[in-house]
N, C-alpha and C positions, 0 to 999 in steps of 0.2 A: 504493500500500500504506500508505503513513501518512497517514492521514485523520484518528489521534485526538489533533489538536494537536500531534503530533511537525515540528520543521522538518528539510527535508533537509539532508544537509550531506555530507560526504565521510568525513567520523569517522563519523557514525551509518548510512553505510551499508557502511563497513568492518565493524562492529560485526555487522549483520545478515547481511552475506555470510559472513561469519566461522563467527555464530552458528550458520545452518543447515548449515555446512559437516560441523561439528561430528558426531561418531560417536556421542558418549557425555553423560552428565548432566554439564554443566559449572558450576563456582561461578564467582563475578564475576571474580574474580582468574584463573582457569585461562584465562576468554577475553579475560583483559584482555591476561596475556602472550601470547594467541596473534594478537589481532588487532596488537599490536604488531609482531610481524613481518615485518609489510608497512603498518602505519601506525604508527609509534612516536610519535607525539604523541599519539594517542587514549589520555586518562585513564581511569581506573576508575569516575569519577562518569559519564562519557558511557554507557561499557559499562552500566551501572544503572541508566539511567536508558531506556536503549533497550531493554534488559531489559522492564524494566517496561511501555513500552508497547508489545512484543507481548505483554506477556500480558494487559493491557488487552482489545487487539485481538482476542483470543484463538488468536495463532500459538503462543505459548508457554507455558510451564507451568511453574511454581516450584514445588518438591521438596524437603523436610525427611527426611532419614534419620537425623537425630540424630547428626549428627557436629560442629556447629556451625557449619559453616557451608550456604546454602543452593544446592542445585542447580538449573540447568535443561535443561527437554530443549525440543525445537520438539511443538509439538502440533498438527502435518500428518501423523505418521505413523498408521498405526491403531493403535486399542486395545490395549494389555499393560499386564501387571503386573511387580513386581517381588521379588529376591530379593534380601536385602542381608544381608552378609558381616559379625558383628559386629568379625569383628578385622582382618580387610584393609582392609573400607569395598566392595569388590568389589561391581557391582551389574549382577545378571545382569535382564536382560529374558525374558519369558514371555507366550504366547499359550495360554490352556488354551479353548475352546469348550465344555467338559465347564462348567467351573468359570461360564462368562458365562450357559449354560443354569441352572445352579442358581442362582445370585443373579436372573435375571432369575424364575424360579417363585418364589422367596422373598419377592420385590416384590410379584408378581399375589396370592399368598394372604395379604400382609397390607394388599393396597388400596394400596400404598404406589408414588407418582409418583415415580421416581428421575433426577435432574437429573443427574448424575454419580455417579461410583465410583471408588476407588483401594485397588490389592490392592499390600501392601509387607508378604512373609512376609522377616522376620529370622532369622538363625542362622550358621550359619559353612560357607562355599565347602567345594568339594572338596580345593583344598588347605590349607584350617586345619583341615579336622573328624578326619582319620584317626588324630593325637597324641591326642586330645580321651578321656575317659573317658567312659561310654556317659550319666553320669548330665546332663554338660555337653551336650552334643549334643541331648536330648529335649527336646522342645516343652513348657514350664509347662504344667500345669492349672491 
């Protein structure tokens, strides 16, 4: 599996085992503490740098929700989108077919080759939105 200049080592395959372990978008630091508890030498520069080269490889996939720092998920599982929480950070996963049909017609009728896509609708969970007043809640025009 590492072929792209990665050397093995026992840190960087704690890092990986870890990694895909993983349920959820994790930031450098969430897998740092996690792979530490069963390898506590493994620094946070290893974690980032193993990071980096699966997403090289392309196992992995780095994630920006605007929260400052960056997430990642494995990019073995299939396709979905996401929904992110402005005030918890909450990030639910979504598979629509409906939604992957329409963007794929919107591609054929503008000629348009699509290399990838990423769907990240923002707004607030079921548990932030019910307090909220109707005008906070509605999608900007």
């Amino acid at each position: 599996m590492l072929t792209g200049g990665g050397k093995r080592s026992r840190s960087r395959a704690a890092v990986i085992e870890r990694f895909f372990l993983e349920r959820h978008h994790v930031t450098i630091e969430e897998l740092t503490r996690s792979v530490r508890e069963s390898a506590p030498r493994v620094g946070a520069v290893t974690v980032y740098r193993t990071l980096k080269l699966l997403e090289r490889l392309g196992y992995a996939k780095e994630l920006d929700f605007g929260e400052g720092a960056k997430r990642y998920e494995s990019n073995l599982a299939s396709h979905h989108d996401h929904l992110v929480c402005r005030k918890c950070g909450t990030v639910i996963e979504f598979e629509n077919r409906d939604i992957e049909k329409l963007q794929e017609r919107v591609t054929r009728r503008h000629g348009f080759q699509p290399t990838s896509h990423r769907l990240e609708i923002y707004g607030f969970c079921r548990k932030c939105a019910p307090g909220k007043a109707a005008e906070e809640v509605r999608c900007p025009r």
